[in-house]
N, C-alpha and C positions, 0 to 999 in steps of 0.2 A: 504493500500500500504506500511505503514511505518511495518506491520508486516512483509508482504511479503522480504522484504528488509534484516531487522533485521534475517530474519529464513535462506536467500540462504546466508546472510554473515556468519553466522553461520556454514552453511555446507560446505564454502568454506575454514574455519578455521580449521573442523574438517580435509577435506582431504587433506589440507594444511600442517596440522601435521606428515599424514603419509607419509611420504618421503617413507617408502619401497613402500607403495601401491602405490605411484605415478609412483615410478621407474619400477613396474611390471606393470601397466598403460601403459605407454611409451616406456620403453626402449625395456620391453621383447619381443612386437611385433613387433618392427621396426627392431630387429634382427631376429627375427622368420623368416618374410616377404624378407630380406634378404638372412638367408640361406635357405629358399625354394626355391628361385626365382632360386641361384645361383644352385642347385643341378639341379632342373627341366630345366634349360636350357642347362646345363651341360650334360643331360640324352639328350634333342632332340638335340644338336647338334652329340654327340657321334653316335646316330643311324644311319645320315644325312653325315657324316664326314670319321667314321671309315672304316678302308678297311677291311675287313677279309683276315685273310692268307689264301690261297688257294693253292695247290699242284696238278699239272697238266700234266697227261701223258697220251701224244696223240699219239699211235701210229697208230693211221687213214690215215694222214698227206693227206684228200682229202676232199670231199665237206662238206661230216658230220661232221668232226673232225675239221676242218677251220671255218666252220659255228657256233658251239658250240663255237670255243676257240676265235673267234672275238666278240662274243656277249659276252663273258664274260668279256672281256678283254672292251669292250665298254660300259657294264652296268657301272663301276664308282663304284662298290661296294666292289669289291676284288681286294687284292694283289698279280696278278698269278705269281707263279714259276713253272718255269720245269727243274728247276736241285735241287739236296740235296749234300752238299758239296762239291759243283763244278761237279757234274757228275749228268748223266740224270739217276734217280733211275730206279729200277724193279719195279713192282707191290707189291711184300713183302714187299719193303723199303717204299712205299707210306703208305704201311695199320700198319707200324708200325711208324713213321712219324707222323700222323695223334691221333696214339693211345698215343704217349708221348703228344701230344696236343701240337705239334711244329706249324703244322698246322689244322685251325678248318675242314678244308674239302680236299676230296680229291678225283680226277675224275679221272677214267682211260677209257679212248674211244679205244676200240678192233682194232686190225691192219686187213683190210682189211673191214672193217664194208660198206664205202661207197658202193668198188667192190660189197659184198654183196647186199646191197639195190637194185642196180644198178641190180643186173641179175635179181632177184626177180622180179623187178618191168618192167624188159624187157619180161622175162619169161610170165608173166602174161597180155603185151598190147599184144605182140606176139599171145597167146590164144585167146585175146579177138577178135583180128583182124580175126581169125582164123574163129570163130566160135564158140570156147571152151570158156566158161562161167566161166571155174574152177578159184576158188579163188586164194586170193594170197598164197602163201604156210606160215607157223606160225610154222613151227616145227624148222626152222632156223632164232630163232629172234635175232637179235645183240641185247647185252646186256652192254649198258656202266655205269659202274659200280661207285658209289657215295658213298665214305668214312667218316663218319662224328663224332668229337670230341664229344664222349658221354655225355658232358655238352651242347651239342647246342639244341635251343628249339625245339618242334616239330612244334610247327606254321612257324618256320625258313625254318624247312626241308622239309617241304609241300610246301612252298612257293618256292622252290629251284627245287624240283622235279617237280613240275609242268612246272614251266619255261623252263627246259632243255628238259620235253617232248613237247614242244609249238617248242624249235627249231627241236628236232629229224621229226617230224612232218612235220616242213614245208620244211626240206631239202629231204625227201622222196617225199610230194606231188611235189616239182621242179622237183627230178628226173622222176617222175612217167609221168610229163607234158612233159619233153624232149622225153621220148620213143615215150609217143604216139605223137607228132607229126613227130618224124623219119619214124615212119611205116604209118601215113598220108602220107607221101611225096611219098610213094612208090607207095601209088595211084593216087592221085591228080592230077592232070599237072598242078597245079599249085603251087609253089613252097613253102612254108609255113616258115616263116624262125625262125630259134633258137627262144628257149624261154629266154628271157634274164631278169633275179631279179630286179625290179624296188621296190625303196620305196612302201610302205602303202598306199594308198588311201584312206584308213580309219586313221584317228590320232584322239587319245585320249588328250585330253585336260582337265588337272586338276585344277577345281576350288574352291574354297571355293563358298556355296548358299550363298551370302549377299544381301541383299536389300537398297535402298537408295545410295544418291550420295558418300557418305564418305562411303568405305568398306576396312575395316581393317582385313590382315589377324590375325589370333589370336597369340598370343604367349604365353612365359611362364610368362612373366610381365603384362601384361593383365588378365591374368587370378590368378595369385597369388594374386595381390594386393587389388582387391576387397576379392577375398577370406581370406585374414588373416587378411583386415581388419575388416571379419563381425566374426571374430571369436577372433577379438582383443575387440570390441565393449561390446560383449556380456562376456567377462569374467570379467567387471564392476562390474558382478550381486556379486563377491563374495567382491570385497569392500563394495557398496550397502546395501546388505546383512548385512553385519560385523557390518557397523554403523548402522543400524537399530537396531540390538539386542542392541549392546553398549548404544545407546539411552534408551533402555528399561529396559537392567539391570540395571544401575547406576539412575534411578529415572526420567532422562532429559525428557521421552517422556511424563508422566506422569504431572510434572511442569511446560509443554508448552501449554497442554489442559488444565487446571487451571488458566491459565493466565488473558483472555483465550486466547485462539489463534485456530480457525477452524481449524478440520482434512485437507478440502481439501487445506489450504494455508501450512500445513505441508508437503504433499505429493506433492504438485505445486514447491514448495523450491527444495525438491530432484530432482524432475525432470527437473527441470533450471536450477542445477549445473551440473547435469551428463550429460545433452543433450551437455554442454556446453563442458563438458571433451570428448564425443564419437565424437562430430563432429571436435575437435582438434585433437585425434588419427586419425582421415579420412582425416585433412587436411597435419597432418605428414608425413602419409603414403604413402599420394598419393605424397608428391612433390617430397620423396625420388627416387617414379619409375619415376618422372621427370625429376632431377637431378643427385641422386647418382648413381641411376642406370646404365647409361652412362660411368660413372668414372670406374665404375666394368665392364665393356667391356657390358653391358647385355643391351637389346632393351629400349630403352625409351619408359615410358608411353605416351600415346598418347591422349590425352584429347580431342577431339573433339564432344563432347555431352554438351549438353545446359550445362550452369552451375545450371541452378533454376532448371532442373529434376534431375541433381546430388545430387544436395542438397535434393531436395524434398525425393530422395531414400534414400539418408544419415539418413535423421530426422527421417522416418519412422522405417527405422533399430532401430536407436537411443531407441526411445521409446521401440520399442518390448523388446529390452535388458533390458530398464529401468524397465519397467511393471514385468519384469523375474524377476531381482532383488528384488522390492517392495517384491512380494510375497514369494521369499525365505524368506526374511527375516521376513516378517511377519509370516510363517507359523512355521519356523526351531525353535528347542526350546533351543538350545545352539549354541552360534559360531562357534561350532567344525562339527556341522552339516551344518550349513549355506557353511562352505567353501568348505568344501567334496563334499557335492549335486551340489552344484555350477558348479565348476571344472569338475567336474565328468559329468554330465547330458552338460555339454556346449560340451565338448570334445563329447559325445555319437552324439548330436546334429549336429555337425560339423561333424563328419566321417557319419553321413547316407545322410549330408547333399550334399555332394559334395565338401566337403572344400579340404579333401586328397586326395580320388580316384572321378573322375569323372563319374559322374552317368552315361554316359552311358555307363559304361563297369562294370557296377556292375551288380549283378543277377537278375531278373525279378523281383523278391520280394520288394530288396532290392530299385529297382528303382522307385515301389511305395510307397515304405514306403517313399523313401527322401521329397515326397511331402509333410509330416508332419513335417517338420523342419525348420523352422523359416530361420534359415542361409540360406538354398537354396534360402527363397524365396528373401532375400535379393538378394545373388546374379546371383539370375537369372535375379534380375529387372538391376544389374550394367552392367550384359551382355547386356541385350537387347540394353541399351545405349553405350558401347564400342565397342562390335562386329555387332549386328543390326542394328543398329542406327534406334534404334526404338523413338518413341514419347511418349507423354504424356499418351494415350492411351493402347499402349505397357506393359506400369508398371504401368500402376492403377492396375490389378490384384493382383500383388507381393508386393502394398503399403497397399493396404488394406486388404491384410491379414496381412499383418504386425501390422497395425493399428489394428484390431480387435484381434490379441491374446495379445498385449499392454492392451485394453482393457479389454480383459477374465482375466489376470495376474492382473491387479490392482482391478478389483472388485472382484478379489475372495480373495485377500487380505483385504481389505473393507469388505467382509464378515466375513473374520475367524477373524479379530477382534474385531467386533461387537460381533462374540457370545462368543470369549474368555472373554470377558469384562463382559457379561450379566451372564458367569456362573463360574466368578474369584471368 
C-alpha cells in the first residue's frame, strides 16, 4: 500500500509540474464546451426565430390569392411585403428584387386565377351533373409563380413549394365542393346549405418519443456537454502518453521495476491519478451547463439522472480514455508521435463518433462505422440518462464496451512490453 501511495504521489507531482498540460486539461474544454454550446444554440434558435424576407404580389385579390397570403402571413416564418419603395412593384421589379437578394423569395399569384378555378371547376360539376364524364380541362392551368435568392437551399425550396401547393389544392377542392352543391340544390328539394371552411379535424401534434416520468426535450446544452466532455476526457491520452515515454526515456521506469515495485501497482498509480483528473473535467463541465450557462442566456443543464449511473458512465468513459493513453504511450517510440497519434486519432474518433455532426444525419456508412468509437459509446450511454431517462440497464451496453476496449488498450500495452523487453 505504502508503494501504491508513494507511485500516485509521484504522478500527481509529475502532472502537477505541467501547468500547460493542466491548462489544456481544463481550461481548453471548458471553452471548447462553451463556444459550441453558444454557436449550436445560436444556429436552432436562428432557424426557430428568423423571418425570411418575402416579397408579395397578389394580384388574385380573391379566394386563392387571400388563402395563400393569410397562410403565409400566419405561418410565423416570413416577413411579407407588398410594396418596394413605397409603391406596389411589377413582376420585373419582384424578379429583380429578389435577384439583388433584397428579398430571399418572391410570389407573384396571377390576377384573375381564382375566377379561373372557379369556371373550370363549374364547367366541369356542370358536365358531371350533365352526364359528360369529360375531365377537368389542364390546358389553362394558373401558374403562381415563386422567385427564389439563388443562395437558398433546395431542401428550403421543396419544402416551400410543396406547402403553397397543399394550399392551391385545398382552395380549389373548397371551390370545387361549393359548385357541386349549387347544382345539388337544383335538384334536391331539399335545400343543402353553403359549404363553409371549418378548422382541421385532423391536428398534428409534435412530440419528442421519450419514455419514463422525467422527459426532457433535448437541446443544445444537453447534448454538447456530455459530448465535449467525452472528447475532453479522452485527449488525457496525449499527456498520459507524454509521461509514459518521459518515464522511459530518462531511466525512471526502468528504476521503479528494480526497486522493486510491480508492473500492475505502476499502471494502478496512473490510473488513480487520471481517473481522478477525467472525472474532475466531468465535474467542471457539467456545473458550468448548471450555472454558467444560464449567465450566457443559454438553457440550463438539467441533471435529473441518478447520480451513481452518472458516475458509473463517467468512470467507465474514464478508463476507456485511460486504457487509450497507456497504450499510446507504451506502443509510440518518441513523444512527437505519442502527441500526433493522440490528437489526431481522438479528433478522427470524435467526428465519426457523433461529437460534431450527429449520426443520424451522417451517410449510411458512416453511421455504422460510429458504432466503433468509443466516444459515441460514451455518449450515447449520457443520452440514454439525460434524454431517456433510461436505467441501469439502458447503459450496461455502452459501459461495457467501454470497459472492454479499456481493457483491449491496456493489455495490448502489457503485451508490446513484455516483448519489447524480451527482444531489447
Amino acid at each position: 500500500m505504502r508503494t501504491l501511495w508513494a507511485l500516485t504521489y509521484k504522478d500527481c507531482l509529475l502532472l502537477a509540474r505541467d501547468r500547460a498540460g493542466l491548462c489544456m486539461m481544463f481550461v481548453m474544454p471548458m471553452l471548447l464546451v462553451a463556444i459550441m454550446t453558444c454557436l449550436q444554440d445560436s444556429t436552432f434558435h436562428s432557424i426557430h426565430e428568423t423571418h425570411i424576407p418575402l416579397l408579395l404580389l397578389n394580384d388574385d385579390c380573391d379566394t386563392l390569392g387571400v388563402a395563400i397570403e393569410r397562410q403565409i402571413e400566419s405561418s410565423g416564418i416570413f416577413a411579407v411585403s407588398r410594396t418596394l419603395d413605397g409603391r406596389r412593384p411589377d413582376r420585373e421589379e419582384l424578379i429583380q428584387a429578389v435577384a439583388r437578394s433584397d428579398f430571399m423569395i418572391g410570389i407573384v399569384i396571377p390576377s384573375r386565377a381564382t375566377e379561373r378555378i372557379r369556371q373550370q371547376v363549374k364547367q366541369y360539376v356542370e358536365n358531371l351533373f350533365n352526364g359528360d364524364e369529360a375531365p377537368l380541362p389542364t390546358h389553362a392551368a394558373i401558374q403562381v409563380e415563386i422567385f427564389l435568392d439563388p443562395v437558398t437551399k433546395s431542401s428550403f425550396r421543396t419544402t416551400l413549394l410543396s406547402t403553397l401547393r397543399e394550399y392551391a389544392s385545398r382552395t380549389e377542392s373548397s371551390l370545387m365542393l361549393k359548385e357541386i352543391i349549387r347544382e345539388a340544390n337544383r335538384f334536391s328539394p331539399v335545400t343543402i346549405p353553403d359549404f363553409q371552411p371549418s378548422d382541421s379535424r385532423v391536428v398534428i401534434r409534435e412530440a419528442y418519443a421519450l419514455s419514463g416520468k422525467h422527459a426532457f426535450i433535448p437541446d443544445s446544452v444537453q447534448h454538447n456537454v456530455p459530448a465535449w466532455s467525452m472528447f475532453a476526457i479522452f485527449f488525457i491520452a496525449v499527456s498520459l502518453s507524454g509521461h509514459l515515454i518521459k518515464e522511459r526515456d530518462d531511466g525512471s521506469f526502468m528504476r521503479l521495476l528494480t526497486m522493486p515495485c510491480p508492473y500492475y501497482l505502476y499502471l494502478l498509480s496512473k490510473i488513480i491519478v487520471y481517473l481522478a483528473v477525467c472525472l474532475l473535467q466531468f465535474a467542471v463541465i457539467f456545473m458550468m451547463g448548471i450555472y454558467l450557462f444560464p449567465w450566457l442566456g443559454l438553457p440550463a443543464l438539467t441533471l435529473d439522472a441518478s447520480p451513481v449511473l452518472l458516475l458509473l458512465t463517467g468512470v467507465c468513459s474514464a478508463l476507456a480514455a485511460i486504457g487509450y493513453g497507456v497504450a499510446i504511450g507504451k506502443i509510440a517510440a518518441t513523444h512527437q508521435q505519442a502527441a500526433i497519434f493522440a490528437a489526431i486519432s481522438t479528433v478522427i474518433m470524435a467526428a465519426i463518433g457523433g461529437i460534431w455532426i450527429p449520426v443520424f444525419i451522417m451517410p449510411r456508412p458512416m453511421q455504422l462505422l460510429s458504432a466503433f468509437s468509443p466516444l459515441n459509446w460514451g455518449l450515447e450511454g449520457f443520452y440514454d440518462l439525460f434524454i431517456r431517462d433510461g436505467s441501469l440497464f439502458d447503459i450496461l451496453p455502452e459501459c461495457a464496451l467501454l470497459l472492454l476496449f479499456a481493457a483491449l488498450c491496456t493489455g495490448a500495452a502489457i503485451a508490446y512490453d513484455r516483448w519489447s523487453a524480451e527482444n531489447r
